[in-house]
N, C-alpha and C positions, 0 to 999 in steps of 0.2 A: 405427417407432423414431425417425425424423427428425422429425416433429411435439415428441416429448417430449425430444428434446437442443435444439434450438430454443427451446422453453417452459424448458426445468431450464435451457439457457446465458444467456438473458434476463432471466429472474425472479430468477436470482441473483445477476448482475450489477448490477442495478438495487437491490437491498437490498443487495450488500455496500458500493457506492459508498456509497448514502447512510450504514451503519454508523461506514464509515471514515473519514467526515468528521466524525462524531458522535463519534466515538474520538480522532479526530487533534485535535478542539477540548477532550476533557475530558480528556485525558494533560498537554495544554499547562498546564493550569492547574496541574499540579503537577510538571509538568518545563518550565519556561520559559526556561531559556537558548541560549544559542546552541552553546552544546557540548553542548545535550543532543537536539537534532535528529535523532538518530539512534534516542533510545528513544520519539522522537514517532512517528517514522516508521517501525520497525519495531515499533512496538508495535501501533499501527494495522495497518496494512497485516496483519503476521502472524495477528492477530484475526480480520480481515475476510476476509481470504484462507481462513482454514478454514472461516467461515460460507458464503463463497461455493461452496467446495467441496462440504460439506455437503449443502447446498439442489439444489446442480447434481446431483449423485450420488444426491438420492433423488427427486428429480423425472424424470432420465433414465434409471436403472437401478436401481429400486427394485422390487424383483418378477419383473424381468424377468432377473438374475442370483442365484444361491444369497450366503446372508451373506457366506461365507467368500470370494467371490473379490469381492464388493462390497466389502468394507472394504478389501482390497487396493487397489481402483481408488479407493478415497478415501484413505486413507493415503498410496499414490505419486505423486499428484495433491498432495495436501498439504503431503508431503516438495518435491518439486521447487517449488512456490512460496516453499515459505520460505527453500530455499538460495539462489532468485533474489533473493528480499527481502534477503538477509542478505547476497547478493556485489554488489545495488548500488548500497551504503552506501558504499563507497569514491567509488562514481561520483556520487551525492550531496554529498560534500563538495567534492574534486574541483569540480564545476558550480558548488558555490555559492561558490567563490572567484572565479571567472568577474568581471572587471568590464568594463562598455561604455567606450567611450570620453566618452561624456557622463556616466557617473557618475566619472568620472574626475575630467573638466572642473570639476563639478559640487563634487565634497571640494575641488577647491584651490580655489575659488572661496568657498567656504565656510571655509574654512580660511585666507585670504588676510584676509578681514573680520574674521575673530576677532582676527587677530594685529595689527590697525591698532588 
């Protein structure tokens, strides 16, 4: 059983990354603002989070449990990613107000030469 949860946690990790970056770069091109960050990013993420699910659930327990209690363990798996998707949208915005002190530096200094 541990050879195939290792092989399904791996193989689906590595195809949903790459998915999600492929998702997260063609959403942009049709939601590109900055208040729309949040349908790039859950739109991605919640995509690739099921294909990861997916791929991990029939790599690791495909055959080895009956339908009925497999789609369960892919469903509750699914569910709990996306309500984590969906509650750390808050914490994404949140962060992305976040400034250094040198981008700080950085606008008034920039902002200093405009107004000369």
């Amino acid at each position: 059983m541990m050879p195939r949860l290792a092989l399904g946690s791996l193989t689906a990790y590595f195809i949903s990354q790459f998915l999600d970056v492929r998702l997260y770069s063609w959403i942009r091109k049709y939601f590109s603002s900055s208040r729309q960050l949040w349908i790039r990013s859950n739109g991605s993420t919640m995509i690739s989070s099921f294909v990861d699910t997916l791929i991990f659930c029939l790599i690791a327990f495909a055959g080895f449990y009956d339908l009925r209690v497999w789609t369960g363990i892919l469903l509750t798996t699914y569910l709990s990613k996306f309500l984590l998707t969906a509650a750390g949208t808050p914490i994404l915005y949140i962060a992305r107000s976040f400034r250094f002190a040198e981008e700080t530096e950085a606008r008034r200094d920039t902002e200093a030469r405009i107004d000369l």
